[in-house]
C-alpha positions in Angstrom: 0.4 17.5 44.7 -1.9 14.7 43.8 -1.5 11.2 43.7 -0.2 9.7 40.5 -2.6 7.2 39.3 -2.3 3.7 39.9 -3.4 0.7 37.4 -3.6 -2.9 38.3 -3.3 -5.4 35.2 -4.4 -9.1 34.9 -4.1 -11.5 32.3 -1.8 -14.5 31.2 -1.3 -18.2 31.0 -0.6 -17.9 26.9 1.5 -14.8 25.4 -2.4 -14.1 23.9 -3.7 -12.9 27.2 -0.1 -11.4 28.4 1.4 -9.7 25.4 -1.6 -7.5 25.0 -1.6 -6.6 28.6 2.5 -5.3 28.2 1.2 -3.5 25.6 -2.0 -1.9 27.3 0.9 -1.0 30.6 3.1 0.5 27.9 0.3 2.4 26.6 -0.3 4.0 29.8 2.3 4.5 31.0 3.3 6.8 27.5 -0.1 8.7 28.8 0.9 8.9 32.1 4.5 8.7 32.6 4.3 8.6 36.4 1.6 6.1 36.9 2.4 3.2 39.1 1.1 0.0 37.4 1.6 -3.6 39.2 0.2 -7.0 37.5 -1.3 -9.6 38.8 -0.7 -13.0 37.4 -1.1 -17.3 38.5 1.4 -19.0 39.7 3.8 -20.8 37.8 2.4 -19.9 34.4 4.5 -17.8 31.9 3.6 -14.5 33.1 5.5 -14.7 35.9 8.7 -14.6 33.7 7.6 -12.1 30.7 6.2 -9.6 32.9 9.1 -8.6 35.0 11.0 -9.1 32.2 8.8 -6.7 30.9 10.0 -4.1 33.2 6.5 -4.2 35.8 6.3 -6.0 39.0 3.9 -8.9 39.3 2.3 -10.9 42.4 1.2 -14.6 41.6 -1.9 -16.0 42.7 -2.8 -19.7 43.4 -4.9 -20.4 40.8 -5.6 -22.9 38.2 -8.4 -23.8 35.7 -10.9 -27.0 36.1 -9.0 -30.1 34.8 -11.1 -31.8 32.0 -9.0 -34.3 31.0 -7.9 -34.9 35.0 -10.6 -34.7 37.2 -9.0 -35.9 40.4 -6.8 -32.6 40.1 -9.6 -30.5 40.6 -10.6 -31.5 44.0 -8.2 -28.4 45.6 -9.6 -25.9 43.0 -12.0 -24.3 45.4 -9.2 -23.9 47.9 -7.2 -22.4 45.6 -9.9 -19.8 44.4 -10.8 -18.6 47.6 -7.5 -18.3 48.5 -6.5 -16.2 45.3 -9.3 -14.0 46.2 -8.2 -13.6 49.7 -4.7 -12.6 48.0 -6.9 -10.1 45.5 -8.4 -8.4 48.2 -5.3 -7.8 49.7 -3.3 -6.7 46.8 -6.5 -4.5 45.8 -6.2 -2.2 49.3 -2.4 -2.3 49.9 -2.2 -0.7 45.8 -5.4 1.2 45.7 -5.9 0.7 41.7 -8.0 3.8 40.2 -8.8 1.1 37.4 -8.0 -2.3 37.2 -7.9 -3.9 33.5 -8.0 -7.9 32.7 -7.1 -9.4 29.3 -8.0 -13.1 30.2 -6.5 -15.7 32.1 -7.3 -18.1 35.1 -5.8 -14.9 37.3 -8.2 -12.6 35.5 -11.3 -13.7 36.9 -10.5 -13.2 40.5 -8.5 -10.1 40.4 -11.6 -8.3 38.3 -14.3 -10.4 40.5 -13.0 -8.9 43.4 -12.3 -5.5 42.3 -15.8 -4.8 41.1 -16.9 -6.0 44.9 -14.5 -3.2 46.1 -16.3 -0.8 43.7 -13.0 -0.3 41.9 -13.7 0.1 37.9 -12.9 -2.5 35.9 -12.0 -2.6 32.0 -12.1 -5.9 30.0 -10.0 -6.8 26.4 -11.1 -9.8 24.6 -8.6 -10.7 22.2 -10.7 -13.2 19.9 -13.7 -13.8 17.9 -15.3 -15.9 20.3 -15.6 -14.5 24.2 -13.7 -16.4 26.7 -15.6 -17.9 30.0 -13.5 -15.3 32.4 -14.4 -12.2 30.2 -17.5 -13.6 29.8 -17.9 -13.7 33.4 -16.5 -10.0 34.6 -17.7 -8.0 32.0 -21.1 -7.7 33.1 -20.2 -5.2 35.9 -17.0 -3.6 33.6 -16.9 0.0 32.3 -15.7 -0.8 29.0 -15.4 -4.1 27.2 -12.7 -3.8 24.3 -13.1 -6.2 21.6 -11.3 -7.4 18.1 -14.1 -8.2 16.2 -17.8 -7.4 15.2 -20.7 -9.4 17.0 -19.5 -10.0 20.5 -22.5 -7.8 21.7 -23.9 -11.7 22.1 -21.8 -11.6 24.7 -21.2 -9.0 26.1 -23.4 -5.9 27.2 -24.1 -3.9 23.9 -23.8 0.1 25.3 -20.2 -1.1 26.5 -18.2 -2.7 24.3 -15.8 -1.2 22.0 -14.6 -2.5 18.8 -10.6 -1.4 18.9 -8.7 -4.0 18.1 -5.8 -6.2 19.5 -2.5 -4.1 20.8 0.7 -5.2 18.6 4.1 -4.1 19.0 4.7 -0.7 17.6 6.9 -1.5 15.0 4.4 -3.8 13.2 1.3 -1.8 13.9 3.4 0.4 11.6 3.2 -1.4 8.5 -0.2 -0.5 8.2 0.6 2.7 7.1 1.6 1.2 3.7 2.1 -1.8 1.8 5.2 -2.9 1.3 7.6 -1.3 -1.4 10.0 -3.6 -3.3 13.0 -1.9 -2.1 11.8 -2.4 1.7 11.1 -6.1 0.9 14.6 -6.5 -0.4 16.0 -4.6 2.5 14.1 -7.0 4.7 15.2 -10.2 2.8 19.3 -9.2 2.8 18.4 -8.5 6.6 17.4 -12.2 7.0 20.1 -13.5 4.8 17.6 -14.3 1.8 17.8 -13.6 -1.8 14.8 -11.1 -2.7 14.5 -12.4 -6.2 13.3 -15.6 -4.8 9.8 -16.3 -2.7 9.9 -16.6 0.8 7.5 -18.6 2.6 7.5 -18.3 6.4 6.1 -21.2 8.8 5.2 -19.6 12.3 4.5 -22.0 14.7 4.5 -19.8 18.0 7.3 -19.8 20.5 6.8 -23.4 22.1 6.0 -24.7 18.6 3.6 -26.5 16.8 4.1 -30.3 16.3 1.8 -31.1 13.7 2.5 -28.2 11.6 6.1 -29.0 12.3 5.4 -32.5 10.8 3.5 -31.2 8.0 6.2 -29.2 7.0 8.9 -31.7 7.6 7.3 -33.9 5.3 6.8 -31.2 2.3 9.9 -28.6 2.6 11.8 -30.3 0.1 8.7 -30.3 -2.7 9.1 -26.5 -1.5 12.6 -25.5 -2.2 12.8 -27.4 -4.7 10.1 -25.1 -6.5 12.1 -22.2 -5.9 10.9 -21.1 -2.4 13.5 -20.3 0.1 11.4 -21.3 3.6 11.9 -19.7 7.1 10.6 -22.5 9.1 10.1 -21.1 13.1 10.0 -24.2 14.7 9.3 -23.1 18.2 11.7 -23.9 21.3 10.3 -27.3 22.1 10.9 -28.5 19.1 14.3 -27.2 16.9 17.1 -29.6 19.2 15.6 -32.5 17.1 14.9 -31.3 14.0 18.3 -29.5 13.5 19.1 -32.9 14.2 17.3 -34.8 11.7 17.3 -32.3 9.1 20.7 -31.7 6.8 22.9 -28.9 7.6 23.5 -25.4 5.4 20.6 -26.7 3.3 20.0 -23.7 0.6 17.1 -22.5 1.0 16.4 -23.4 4.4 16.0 -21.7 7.5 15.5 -23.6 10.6 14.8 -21.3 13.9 13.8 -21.6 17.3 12.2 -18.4 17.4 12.3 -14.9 14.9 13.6 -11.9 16.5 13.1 -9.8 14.1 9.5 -10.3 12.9 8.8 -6.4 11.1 11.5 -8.4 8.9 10.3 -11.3 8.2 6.4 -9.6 7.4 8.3 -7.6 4.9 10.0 -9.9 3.0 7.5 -12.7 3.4 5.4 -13.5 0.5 3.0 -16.3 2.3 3.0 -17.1 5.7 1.5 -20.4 7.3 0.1 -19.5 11.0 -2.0 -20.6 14.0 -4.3 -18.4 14.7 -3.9 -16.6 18.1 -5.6 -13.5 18.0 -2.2 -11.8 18.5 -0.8 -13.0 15.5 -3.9 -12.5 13.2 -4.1 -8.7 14.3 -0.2 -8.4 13.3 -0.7 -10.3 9.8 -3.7 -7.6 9.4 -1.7 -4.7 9.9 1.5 -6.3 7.5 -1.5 -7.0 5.0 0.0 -10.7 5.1 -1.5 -13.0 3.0 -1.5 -15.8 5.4 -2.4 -19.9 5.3 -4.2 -20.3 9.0 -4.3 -24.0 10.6 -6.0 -23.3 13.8 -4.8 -25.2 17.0 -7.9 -27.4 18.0 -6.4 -27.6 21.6 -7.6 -24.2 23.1 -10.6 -23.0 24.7 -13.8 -23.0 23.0 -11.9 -23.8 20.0 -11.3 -20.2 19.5 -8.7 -20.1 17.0 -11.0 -22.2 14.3 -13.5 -18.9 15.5 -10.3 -16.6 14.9 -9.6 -18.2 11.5 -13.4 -18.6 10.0 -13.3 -14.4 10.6 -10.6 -13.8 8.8 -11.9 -16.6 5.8 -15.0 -14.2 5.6 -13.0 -11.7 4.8 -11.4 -12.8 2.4 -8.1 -12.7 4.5 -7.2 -16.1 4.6 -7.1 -19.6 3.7 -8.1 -21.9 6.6 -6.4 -25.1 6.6 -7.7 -27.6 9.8 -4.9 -29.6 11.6 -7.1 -32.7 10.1 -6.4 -32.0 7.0 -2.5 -31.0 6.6 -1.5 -33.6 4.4 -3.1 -31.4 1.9 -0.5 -28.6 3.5 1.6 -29.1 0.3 -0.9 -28.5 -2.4 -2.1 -25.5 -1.0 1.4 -23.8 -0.2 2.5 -24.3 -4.2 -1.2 -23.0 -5.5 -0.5 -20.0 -3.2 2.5 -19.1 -4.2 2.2 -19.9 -8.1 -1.2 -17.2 -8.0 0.0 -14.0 -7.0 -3.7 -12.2 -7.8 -4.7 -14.8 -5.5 -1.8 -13.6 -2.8 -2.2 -9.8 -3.6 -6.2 -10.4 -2.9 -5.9 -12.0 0.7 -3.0 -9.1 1.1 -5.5 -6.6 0.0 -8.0 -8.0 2.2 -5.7 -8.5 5.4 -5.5 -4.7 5.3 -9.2 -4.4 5.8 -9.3 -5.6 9.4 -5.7 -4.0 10.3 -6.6 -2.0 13.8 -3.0 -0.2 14.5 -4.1 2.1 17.0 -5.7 -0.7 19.1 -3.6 0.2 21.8 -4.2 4.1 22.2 -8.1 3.2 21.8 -7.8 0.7 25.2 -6.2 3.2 26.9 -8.8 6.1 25.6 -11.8 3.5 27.3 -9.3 3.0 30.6 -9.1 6.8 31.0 -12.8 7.5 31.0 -13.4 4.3 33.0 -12.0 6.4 36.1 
């Protein structure tokens, strides 16, 4: 009887680099339902929580990125890197990996790194538009290097890489199938306690949050309902104690969240959505053919969401709105939603760069990497 196949996953530090991985394990393991799969993941970064919680067992490594802002902190950083590859090594020939696949992340690089010195194949997913410095890095020796978008070949070696999109949960890579119907959207809207006849407008401002959208929005919801809109504001878990605080209580119209469980809901009913733009959540607004207002974060690597963003402007997917400019946040969110050509365009257009079977395409390039 042969061995079952064995598959070691890397990537985390934001739900952009681990969501995707989760999905990629799922993936394989629906190909291959008795592979054994293990993660590998840093320290004391989130990844350490989602992916057991995830269902897969994950080993932390000492690692940590260089310290721009905080120089002093980086004098134990080689330390720490040879140490994690010291752990790498050792993880690598206790599991025996037939392929090992990295999605980004300071624990990427030294998990890939040292499987390509072990002559173990390697597989690389790049969420964004614009390549990060670990991906960069490993996929010169990798199999296959899957990508989101056109033009990373400036990056990345050209007979490799493989444009197949970001995974998303199953349930929204599903609305790609079809617009939405009018019944679905009411269905969705009485499922959120809304009233379908008015619009909704939905803030997303990831699960921590996002304080200057959150400001933005504090300043303008009122200009908002008071048009009509009813406004599902996800405030993120950092922020909600003191706005539910500050704001008034069982305000029609209003919807104050920590964080949306049921997000195939709130894409249905939604009829403009204000967003960062994580790779992640772009390649779910493509496949719910949102129409969507983007205000990149300007505090990530190589300013990668503006990257993110611009793509999705080209297309004709988007309206971009830079953090330095959201005290214009009001005028654009009641020209959006008074112009429903002008919706039904970026809708028609989100559709365009939907991917849905981004994760079945990963795990196509996995199974010919071995």
């Amino acid at each position: 009887m042969s061995q079952p196949l064995r598959f070691l996953l890397s990537g985390g530090g934001t739900g952009g680099h681990i969501f995707p991985a989760v999905s990629i394990a799922d993936g394989l393991r629906a190909r291959f339902p008795n592979c054994e799969i293990e993660f590998v993941g840093a320290l004391g970064k989130m990844e350490m929580e989602k992916i057991p919680a995830a269902g897969y067992p994950i080993t932390g490594l000492p690692i940590a990125g260089f310290q721009r802002q905080r120089l002093a902190a980086n004098f134990s950083l080689p330390w720490k890197i040879l140490r994690s590859l010291w752990r790498c090594r050792n993880i690598l020939l206790r599991f025996q990996p037939d392929v090992v696949v990295g999605t980004g992340g300071y624990a990427s690089a030294p998990t890939l790194w040292m499987a390509q010195r072990l002559g173990i194949p390697t597989v690389v997913q790049e969420q964004n538009s614009y390549a990060g410095v670990t991906n960069r890095g490993v996929s010169q020796k990798a199999r296959a290097i899957c990508v989101a978008y056109d033009g990373l070949e400036r990056w990345f070696p050209a007979d490799r890489t493989h444009k197949t999109g970001n995974p998303v949960r199953a349930a929204v890579a599903a609305l790609a199938a079809a617009p939405t119907t009018v019944n679905q959207r009411a269905e969705a809207a009485q499922k959120l306690g809304l009233d379908p006849a008015q619009p909704i407008l939905v803030v997303l401002g990831g699960s921590l949050g996002a304080r200057a959208i959150n400001q933005a929005v504090e300043a303008a919801w009122t200009n908002w309902t008071a048009a009509g809109m009813q406004v599902v504001w996800q405030c993120g878990a950092l922020y909600h104690a003191a706005l539910a605080a500050r704001l008034p209580q069982n305000t029609p119209g209003l919807q104050l969240t920590a964080f949306v469980q049921d997000m195939t809901a709130v894409y249905r009913a939604a009829d403009l959505v204000i967003s960062r733009a994580g790779a992640g959540t772009l390649s779910e607004l493509a496949c719910a053919g949102m129409p969507a207002l983007l205000v990149p974060s300007p505090n990530v690597a190589e300013d990668h969401q503006t990257h993110n963003a611009r793509a999705f402007e080209r297309a004709g997917a988007a309206v971009v709105l830079p953090e330095s400019q959201l005290a214009e946040l009001n005028a654009h969110v009641l020209e959006l939603m008074a112009n429903q050509d002008r919706r039904a365009a970026l809708s028609a257009a989100a559709y365009t760069l939907a991917l849905p079977g981004a994760t079945e395409a990963i795990v196509e390039h996995i199974v010919q990497a071995l």
